[in-house]
PDB file of N, CA, C and O in Angstrom:
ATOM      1  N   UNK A   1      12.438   3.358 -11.850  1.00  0.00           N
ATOM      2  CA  UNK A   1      11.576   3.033 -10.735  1.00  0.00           C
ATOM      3  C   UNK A   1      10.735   1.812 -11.100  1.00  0.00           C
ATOM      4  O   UNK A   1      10.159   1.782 -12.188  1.00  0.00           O
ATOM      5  N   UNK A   2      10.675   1.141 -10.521  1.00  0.00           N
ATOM      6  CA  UNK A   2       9.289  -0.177 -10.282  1.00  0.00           C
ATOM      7  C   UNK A   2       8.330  -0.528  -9.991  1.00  0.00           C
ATOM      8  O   UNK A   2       8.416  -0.966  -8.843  1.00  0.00           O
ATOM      9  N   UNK A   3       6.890  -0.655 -10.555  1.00  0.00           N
ATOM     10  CA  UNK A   3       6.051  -0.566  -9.495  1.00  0.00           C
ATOM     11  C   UNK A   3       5.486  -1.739 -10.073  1.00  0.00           C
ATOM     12  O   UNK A   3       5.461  -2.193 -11.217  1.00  0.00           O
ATOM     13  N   UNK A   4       4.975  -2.157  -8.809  1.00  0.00           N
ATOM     14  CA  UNK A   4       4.073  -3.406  -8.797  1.00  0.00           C
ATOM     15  C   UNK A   4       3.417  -3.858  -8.202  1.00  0.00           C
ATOM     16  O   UNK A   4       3.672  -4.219  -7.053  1.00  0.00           O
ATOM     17  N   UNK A   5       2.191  -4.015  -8.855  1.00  0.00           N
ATOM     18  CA  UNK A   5       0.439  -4.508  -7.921  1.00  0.00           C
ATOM     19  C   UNK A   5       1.074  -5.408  -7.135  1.00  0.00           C
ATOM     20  O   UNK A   5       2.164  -5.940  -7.343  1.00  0.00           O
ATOM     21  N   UNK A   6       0.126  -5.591  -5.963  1.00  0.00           N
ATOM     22  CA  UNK A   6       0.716  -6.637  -5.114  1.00  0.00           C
ATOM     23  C   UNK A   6      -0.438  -7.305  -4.787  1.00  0.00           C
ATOM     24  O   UNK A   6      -1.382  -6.675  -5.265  1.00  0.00           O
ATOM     25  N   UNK A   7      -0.945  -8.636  -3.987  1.00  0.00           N
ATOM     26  CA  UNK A   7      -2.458  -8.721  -3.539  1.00  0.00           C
ATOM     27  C   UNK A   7      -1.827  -9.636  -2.131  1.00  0.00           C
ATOM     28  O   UNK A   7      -0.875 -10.400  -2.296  1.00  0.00           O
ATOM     29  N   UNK A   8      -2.265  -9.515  -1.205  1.00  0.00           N
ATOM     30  CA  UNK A   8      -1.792 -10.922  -0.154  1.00  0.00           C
ATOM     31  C   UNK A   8      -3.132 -10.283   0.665  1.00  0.00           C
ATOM     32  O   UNK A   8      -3.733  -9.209   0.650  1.00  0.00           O
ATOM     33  N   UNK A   9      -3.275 -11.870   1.557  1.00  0.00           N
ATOM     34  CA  UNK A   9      -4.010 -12.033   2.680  1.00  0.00           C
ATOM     35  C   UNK A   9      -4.147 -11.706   3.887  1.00  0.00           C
ATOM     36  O   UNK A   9      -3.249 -11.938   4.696  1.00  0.00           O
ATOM     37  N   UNK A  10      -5.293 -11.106   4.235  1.00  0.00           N
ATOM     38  CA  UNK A  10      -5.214 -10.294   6.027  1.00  0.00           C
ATOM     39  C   UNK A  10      -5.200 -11.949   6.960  1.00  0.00           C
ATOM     40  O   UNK A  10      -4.806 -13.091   6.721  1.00  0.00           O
ATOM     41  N   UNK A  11      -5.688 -11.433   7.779  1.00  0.00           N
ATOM     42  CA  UNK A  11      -6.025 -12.838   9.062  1.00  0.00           C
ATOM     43  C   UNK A  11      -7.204 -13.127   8.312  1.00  0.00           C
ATOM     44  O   UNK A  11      -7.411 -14.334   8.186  1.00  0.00           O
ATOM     45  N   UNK A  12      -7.902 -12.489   7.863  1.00  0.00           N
ATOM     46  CA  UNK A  12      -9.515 -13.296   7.897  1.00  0.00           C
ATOM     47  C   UNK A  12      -9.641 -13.667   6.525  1.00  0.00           C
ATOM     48  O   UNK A  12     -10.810 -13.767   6.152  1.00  0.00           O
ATOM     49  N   UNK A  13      -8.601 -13.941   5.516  1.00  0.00           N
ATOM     50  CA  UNK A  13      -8.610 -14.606   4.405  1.00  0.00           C
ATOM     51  C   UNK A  13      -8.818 -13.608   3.606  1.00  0.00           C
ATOM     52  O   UNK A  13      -9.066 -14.039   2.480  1.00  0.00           O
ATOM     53  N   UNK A  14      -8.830 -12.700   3.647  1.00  0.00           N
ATOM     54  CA  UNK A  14      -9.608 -11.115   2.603  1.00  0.00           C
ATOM     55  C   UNK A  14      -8.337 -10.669   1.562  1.00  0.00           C
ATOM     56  O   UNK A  14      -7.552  -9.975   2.208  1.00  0.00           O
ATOM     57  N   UNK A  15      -8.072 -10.773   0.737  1.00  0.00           N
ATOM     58  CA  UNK A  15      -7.562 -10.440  -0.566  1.00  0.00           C
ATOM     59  C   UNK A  15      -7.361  -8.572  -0.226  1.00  0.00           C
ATOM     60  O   UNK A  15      -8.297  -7.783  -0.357  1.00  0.00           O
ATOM     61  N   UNK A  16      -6.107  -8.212   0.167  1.00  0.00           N
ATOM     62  CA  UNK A  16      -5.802  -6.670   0.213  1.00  0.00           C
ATOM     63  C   UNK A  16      -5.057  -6.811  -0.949  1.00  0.00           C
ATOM     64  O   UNK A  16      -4.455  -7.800  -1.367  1.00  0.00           O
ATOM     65  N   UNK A  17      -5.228  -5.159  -1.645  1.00  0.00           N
ATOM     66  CA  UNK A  17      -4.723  -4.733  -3.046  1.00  0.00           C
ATOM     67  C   UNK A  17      -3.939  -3.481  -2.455  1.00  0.00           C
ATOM     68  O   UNK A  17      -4.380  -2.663  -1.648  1.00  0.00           O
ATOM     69  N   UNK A  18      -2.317  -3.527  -3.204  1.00  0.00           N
ATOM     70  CA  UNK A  18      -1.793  -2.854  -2.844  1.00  0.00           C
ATOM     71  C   UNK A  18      -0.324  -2.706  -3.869  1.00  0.00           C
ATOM     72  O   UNK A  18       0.061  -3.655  -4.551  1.00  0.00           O
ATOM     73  N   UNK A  19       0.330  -1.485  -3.841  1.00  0.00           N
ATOM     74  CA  UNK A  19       1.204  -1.132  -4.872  1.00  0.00           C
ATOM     75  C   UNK A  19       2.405  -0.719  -4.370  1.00  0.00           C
ATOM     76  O   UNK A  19       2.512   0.280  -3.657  1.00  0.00           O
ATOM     77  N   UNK A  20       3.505  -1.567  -4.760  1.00  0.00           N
ATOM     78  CA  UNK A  20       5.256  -1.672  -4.388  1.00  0.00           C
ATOM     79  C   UNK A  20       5.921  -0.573  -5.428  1.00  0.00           C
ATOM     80  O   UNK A  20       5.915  -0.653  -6.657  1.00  0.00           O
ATOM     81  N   UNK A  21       6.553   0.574  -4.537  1.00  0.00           N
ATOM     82  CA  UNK A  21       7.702   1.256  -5.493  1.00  0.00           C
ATOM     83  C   UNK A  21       8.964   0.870  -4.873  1.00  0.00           C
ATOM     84  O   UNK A  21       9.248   0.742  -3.682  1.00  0.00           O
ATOM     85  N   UNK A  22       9.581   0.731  -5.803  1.00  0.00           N
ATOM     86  CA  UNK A  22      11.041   0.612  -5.631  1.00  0.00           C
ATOM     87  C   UNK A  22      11.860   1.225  -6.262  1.00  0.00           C
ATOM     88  O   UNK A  22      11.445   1.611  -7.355  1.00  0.00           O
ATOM     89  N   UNK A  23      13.398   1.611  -5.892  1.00  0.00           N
ATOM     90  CA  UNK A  23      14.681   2.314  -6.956  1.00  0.00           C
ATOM     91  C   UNK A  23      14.892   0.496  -7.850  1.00  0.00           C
ATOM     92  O   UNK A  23      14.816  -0.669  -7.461  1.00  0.00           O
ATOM     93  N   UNK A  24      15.174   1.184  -9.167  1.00  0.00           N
ATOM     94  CA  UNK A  24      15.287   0.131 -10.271  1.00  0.00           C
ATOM     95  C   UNK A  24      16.050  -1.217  -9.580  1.00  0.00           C
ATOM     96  O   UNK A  24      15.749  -2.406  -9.681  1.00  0.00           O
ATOM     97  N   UNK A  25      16.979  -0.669  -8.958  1.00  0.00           N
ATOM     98  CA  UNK A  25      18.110  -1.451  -8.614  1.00  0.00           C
ATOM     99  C   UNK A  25      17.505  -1.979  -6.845  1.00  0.00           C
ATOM    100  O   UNK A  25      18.339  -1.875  -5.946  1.00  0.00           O
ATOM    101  N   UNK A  26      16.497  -2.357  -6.586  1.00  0.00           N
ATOM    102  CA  UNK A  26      16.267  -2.918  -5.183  1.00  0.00           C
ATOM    103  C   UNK A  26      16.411  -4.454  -5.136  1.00  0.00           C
ATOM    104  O   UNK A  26      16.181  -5.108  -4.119  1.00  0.00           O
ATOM    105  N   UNK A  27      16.724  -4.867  -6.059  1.00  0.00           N
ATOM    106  CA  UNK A  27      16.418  -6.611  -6.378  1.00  0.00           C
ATOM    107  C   UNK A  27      18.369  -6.706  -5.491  1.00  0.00           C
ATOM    108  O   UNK A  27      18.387  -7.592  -4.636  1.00  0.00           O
ATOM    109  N   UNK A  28      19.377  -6.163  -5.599  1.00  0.00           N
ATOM    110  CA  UNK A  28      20.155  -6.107  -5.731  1.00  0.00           C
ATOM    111  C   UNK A  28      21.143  -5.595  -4.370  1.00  0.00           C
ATOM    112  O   UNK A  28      22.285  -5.899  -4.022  1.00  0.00           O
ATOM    113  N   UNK A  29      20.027  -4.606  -3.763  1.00  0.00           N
ATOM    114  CA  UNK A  29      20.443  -3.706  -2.694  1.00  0.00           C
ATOM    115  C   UNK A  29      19.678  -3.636  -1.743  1.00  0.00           C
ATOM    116  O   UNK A  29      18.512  -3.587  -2.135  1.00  0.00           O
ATOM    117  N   UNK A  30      19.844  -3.589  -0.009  1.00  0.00           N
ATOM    118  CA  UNK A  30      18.738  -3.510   0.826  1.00  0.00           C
ATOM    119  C   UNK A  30      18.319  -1.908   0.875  1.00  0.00           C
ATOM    120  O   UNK A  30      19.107  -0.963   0.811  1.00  0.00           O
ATOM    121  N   UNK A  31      16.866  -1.842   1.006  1.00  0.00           N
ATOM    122  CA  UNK A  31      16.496  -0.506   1.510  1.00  0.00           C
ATOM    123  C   UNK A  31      15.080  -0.290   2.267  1.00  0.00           C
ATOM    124  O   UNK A  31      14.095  -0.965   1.969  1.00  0.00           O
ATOM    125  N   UNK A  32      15.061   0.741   3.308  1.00  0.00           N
ATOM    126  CA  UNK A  32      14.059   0.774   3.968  1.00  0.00           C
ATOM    127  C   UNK A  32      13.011   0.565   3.751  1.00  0.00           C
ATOM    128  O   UNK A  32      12.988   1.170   2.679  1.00  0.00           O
ATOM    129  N   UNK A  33      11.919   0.153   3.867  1.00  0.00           N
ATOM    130  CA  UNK A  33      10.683   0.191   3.632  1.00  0.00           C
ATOM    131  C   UNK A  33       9.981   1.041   4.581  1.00  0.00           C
ATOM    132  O   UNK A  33      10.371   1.163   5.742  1.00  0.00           O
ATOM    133  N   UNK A  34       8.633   1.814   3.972  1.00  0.00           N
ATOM    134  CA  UNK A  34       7.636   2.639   4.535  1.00  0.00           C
ATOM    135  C   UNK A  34       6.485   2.368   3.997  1.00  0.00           C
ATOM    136  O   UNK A  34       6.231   2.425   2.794  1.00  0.00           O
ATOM    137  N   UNK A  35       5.413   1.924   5.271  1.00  0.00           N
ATOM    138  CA  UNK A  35       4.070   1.842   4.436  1.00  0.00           C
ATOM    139  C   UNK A  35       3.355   3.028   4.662  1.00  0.00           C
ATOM    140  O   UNK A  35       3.266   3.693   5.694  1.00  0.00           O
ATOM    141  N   UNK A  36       2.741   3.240   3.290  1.00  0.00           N
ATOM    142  CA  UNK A  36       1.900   4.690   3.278  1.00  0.00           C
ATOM    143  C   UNK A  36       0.632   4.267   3.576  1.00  0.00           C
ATOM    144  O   UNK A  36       0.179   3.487   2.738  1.00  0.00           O
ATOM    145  N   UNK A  37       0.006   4.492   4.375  1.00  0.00           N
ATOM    146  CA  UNK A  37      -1.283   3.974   4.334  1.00  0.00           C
ATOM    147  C   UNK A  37      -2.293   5.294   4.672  1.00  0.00           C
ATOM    148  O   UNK A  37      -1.950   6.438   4.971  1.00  0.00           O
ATOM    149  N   UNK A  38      -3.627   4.749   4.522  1.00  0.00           N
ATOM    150  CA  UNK A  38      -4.429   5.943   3.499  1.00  0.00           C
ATOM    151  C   UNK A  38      -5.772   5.832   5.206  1.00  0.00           C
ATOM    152  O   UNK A  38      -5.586   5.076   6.159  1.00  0.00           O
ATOM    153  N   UNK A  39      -6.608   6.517   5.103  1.00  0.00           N
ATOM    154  CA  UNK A  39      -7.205   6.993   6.510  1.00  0.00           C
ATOM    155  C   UNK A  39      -9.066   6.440   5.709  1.00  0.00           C
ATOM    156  O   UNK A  39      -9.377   6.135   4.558  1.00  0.00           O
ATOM    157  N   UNK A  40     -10.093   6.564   7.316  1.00  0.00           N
ATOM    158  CA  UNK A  40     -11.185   5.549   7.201  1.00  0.00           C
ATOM    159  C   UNK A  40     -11.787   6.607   5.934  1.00  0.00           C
ATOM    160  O   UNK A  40     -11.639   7.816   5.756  1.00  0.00           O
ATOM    161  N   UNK A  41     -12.675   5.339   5.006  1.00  0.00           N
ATOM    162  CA  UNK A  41     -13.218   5.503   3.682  1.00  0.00           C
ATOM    163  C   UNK A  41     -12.337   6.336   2.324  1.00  0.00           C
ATOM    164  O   UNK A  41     -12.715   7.164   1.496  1.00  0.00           O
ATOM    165  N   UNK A  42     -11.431   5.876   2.495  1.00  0.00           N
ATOM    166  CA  UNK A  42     -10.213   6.616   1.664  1.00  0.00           C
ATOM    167  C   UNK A  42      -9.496   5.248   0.813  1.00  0.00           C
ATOM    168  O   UNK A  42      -9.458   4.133   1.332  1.00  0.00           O
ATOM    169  N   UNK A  43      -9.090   5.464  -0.206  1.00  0.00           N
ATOM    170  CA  UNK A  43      -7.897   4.244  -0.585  1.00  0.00           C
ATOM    171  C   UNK A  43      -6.607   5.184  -0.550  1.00  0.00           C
ATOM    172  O   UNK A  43      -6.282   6.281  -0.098  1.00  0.00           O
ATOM    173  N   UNK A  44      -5.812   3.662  -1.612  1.00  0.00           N
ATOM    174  CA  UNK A  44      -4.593   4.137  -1.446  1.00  0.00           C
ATOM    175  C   UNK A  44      -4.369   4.846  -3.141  1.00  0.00           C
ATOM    176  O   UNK A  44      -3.306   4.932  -3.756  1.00  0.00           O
ATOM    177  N   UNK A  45      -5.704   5.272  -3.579  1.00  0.00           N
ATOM    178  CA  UNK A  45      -4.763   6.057  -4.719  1.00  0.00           C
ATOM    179  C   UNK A  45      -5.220   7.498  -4.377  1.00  0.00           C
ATOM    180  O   UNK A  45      -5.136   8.319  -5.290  1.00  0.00           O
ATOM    181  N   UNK A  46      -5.757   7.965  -3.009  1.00  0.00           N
ATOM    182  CA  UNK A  46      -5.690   9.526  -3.227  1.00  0.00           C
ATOM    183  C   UNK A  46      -4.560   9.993  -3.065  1.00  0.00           C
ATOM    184  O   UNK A  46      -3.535   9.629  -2.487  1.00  0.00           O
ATOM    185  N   UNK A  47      -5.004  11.200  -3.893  1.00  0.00           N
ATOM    186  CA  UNK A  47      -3.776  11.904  -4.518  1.00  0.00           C
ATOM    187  C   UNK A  47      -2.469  12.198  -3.076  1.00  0.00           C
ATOM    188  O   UNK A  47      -1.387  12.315  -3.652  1.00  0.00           O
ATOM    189  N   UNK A  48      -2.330  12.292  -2.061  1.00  0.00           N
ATOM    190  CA  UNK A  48      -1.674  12.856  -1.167  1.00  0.00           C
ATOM    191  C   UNK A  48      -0.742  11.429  -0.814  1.00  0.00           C
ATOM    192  O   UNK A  48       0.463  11.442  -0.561  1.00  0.00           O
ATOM    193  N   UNK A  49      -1.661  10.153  -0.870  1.00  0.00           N
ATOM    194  CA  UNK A  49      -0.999   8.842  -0.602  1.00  0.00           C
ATOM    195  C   UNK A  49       0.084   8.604  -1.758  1.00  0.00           C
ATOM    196  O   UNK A  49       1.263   8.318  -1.549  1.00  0.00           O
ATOM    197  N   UNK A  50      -0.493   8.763  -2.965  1.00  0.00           N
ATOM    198  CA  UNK A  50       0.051   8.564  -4.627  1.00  0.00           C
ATOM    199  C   UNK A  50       1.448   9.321  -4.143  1.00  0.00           C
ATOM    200  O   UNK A  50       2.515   8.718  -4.035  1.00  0.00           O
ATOM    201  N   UNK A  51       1.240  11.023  -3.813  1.00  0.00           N
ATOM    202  CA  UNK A  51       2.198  11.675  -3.774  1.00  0.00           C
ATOM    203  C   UNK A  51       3.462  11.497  -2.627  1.00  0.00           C
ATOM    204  O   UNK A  51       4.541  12.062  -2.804  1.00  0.00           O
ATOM    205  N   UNK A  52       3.209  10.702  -1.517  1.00  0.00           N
ATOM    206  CA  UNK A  52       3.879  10.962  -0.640  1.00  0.00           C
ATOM    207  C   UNK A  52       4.613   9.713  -1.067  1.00  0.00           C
ATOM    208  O   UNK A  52       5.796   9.730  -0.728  1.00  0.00           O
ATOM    209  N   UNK A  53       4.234   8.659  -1.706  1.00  0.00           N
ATOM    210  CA  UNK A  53       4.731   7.389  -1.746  1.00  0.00           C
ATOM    211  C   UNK A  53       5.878   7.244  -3.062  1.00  0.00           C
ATOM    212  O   UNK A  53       6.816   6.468  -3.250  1.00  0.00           O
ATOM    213  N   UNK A  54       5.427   8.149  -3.690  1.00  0.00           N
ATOM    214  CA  UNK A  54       6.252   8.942  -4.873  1.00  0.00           C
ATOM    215  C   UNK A  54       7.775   9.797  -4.565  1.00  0.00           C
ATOM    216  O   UNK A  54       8.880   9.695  -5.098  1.00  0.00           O
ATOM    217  N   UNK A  55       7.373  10.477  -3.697  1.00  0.00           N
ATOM    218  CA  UNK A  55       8.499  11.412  -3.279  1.00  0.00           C
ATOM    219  C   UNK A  55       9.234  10.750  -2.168  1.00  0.00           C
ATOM    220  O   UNK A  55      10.302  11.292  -1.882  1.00  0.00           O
ATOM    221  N   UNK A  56       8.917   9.752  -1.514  1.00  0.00           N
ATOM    222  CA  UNK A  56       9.717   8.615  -0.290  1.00  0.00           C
ATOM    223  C   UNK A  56      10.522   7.683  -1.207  1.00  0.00           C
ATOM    224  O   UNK A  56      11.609   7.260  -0.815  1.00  0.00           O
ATOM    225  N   UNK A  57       9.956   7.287  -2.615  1.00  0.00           N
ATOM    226  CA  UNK A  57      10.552   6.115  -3.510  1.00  0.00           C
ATOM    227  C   UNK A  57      11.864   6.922  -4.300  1.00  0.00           C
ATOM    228  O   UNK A  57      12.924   6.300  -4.370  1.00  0.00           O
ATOM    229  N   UNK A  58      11.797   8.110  -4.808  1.00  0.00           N
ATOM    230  CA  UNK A  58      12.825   8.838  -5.345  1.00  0.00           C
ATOM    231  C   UNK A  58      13.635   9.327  -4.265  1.00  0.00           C
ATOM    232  O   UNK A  58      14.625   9.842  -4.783  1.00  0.00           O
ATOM    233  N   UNK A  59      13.718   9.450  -2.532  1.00  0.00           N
ATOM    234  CA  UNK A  59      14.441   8.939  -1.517  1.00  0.00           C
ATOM    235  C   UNK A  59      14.924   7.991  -1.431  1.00  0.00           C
ATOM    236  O   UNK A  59      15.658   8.057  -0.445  1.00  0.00           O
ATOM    237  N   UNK A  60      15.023   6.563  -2.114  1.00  0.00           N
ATOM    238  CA  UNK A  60      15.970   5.670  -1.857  1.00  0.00           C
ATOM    239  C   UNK A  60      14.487   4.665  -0.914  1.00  0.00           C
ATOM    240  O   UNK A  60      14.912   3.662  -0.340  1.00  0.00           O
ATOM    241  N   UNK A  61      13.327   4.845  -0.808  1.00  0.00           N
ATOM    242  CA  UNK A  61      12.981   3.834   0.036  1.00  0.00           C
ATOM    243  C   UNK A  61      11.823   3.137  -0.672  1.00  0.00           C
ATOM    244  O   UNK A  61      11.064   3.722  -1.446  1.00  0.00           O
ATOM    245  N   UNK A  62      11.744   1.894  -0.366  1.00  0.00           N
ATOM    246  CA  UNK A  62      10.564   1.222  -1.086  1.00  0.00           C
ATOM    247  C   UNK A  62       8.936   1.648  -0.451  1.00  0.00           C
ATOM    248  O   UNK A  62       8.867   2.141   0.675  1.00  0.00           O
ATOM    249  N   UNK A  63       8.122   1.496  -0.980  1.00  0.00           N
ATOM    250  CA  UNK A  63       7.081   2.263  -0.708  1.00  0.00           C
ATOM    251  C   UNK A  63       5.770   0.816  -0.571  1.00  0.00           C
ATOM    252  O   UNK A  63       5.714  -0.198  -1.266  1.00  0.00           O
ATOM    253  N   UNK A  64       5.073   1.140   0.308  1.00  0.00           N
ATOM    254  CA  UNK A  64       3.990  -0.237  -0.068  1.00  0.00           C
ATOM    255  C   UNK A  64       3.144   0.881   0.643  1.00  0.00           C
ATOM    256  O   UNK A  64       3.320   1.377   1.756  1.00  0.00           O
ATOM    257  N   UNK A  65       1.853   1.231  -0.619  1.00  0.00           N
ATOM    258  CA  UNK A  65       0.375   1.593  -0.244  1.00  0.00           C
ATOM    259  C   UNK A  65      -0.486   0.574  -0.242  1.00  0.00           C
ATOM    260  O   UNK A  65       0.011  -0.419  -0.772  1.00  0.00           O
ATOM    261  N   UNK A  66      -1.600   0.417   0.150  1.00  0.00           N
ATOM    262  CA  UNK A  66      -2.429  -0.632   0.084  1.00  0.00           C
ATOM    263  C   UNK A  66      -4.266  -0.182   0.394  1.00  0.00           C
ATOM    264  O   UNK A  66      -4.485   0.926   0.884  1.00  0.00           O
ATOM    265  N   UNK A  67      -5.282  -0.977   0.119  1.00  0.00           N
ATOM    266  CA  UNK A  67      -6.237  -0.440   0.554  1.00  0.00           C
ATOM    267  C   UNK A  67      -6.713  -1.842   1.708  1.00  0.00           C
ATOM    268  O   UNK A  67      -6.727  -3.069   1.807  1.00  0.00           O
ATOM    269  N   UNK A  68      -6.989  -0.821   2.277  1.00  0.00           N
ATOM    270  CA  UNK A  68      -7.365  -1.720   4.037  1.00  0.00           C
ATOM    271  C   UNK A  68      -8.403  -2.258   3.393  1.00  0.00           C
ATOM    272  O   UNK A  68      -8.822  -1.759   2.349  1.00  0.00           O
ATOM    273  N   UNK A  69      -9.062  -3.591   4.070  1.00  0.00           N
ATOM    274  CA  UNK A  69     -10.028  -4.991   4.073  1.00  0.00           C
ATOM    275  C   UNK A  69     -11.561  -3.758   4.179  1.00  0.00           C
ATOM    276  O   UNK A  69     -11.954  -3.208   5.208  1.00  0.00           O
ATOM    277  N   UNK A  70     -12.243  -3.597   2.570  1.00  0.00           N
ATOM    278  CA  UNK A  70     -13.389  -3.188   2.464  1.00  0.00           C
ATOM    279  C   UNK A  70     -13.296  -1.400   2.138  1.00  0.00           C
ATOM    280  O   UNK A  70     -14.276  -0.659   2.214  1.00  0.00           O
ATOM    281  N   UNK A  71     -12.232  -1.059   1.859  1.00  0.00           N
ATOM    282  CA  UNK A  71     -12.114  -0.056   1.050  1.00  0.00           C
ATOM    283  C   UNK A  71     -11.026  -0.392  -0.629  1.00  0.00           C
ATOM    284  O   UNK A  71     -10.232  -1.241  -1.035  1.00  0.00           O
ATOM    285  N   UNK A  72     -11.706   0.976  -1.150  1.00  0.00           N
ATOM    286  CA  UNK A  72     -10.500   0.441  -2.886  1.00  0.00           C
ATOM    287  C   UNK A  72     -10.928  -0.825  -3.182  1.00  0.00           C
ATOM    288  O   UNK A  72     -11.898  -1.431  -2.726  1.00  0.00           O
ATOM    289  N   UNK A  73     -10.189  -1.136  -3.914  1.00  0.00           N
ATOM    290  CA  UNK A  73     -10.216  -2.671  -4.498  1.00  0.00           C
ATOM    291  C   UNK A  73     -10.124  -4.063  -3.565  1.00  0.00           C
ATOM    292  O   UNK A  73     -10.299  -5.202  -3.999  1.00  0.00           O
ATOM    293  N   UNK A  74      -9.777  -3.665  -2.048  1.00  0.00           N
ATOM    294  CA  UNK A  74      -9.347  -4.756  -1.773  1.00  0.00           C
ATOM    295  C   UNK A  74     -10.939  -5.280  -1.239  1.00  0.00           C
ATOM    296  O   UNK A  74     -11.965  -4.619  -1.398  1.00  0.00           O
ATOM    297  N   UNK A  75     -10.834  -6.959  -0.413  1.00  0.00           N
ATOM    298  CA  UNK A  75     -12.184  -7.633  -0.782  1.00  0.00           C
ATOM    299  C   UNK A  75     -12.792  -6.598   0.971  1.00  0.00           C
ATOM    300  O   UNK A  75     -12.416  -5.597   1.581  1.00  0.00           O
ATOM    301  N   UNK A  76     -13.814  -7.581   1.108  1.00  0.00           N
ATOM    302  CA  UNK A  76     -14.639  -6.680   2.378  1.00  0.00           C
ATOM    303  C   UNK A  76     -15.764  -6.019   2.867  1.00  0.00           C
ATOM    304  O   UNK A  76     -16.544  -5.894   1.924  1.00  0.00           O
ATOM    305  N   UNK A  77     -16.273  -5.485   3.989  1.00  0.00           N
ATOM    306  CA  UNK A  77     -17.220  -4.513   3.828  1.00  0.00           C
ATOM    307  C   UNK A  77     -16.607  -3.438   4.632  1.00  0.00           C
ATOM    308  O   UNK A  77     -15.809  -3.571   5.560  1.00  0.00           O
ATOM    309  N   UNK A  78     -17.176  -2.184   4.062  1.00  0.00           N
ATOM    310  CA  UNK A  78     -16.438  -1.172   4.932  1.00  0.00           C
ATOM    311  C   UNK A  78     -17.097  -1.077   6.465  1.00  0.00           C
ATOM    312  O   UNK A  78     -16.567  -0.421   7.362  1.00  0.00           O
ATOM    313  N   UNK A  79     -18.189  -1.747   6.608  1.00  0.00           N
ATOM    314  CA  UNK A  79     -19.109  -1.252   7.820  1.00  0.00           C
ATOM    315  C   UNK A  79     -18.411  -2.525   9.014  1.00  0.00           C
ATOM    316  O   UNK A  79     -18.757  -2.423  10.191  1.00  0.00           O
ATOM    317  N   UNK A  80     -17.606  -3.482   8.670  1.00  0.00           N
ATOM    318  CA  UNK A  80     -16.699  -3.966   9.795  1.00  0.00           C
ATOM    319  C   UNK A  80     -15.272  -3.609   9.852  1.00  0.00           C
ATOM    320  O   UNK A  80     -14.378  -4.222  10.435  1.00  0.00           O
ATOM    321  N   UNK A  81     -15.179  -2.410   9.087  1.00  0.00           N
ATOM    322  CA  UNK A  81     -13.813  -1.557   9.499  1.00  0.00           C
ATOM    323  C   UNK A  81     -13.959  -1.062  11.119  1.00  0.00           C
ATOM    324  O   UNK A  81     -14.931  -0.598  11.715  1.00  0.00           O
ATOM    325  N   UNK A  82     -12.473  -1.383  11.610  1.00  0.00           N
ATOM    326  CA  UNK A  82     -12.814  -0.514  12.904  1.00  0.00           C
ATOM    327  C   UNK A  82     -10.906  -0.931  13.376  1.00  0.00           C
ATOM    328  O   UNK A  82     -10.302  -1.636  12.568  1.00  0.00           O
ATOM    329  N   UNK A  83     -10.373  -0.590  14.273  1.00  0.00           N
ATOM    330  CA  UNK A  83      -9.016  -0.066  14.578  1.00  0.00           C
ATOM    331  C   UNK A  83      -9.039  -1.211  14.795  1.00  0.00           C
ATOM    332  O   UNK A  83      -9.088  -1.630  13.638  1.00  0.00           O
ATOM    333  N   UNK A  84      -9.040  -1.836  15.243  1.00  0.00           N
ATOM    334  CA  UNK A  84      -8.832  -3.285  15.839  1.00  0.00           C
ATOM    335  C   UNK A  84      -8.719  -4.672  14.331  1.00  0.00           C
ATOM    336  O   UNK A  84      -7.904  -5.537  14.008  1.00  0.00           O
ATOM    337  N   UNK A  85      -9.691  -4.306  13.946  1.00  0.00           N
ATOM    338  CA  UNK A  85      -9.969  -5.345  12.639  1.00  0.00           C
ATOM    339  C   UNK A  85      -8.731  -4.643  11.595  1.00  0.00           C
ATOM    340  O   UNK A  85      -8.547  -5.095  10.466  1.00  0.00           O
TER     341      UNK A  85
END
């Protein structure tokens, strides 16, 4: 399996932190992708995100968790979180 930090940019320039699983062999082969994403004031390493993104990657599918703009590591404030942003 593979995993690897990832960091890229929202619209508003903000640095999101986020983690790629893959089967060893994805460089090589196409496969689905699923993003796990994690709910308001939460990241992406609680345990249920960790786990679900775990058990989808030993399915054959690549996995991308991430923490939304102002939660976890990524940059932000949490108090302009809102569905839209």
């Amino acid at each position: 399996m593979i995993v690897q930090r990832v960091i890229f940019e929202n619209s508003k320039k903000q640095n999101l932190i986020g983690i790629i699983r893959a089967p060893q062999s994805y460089e090589l082969s196409i496969f689905p992708v699923v993003l796990v994403l994690h709910g308001y004031k939460e990241n992406r390493d609680r345990d249920v995100i960790v786990a679900l993104a775990d058990h989808l990657s030993h399915l054959g599918f690549v996995t991308l968790r991430f923490d939304f703009a102002g939660h976890g590591e990524s940059d932000g404030d949490i108090g302009d979180f809102s569905v839209t942003n």
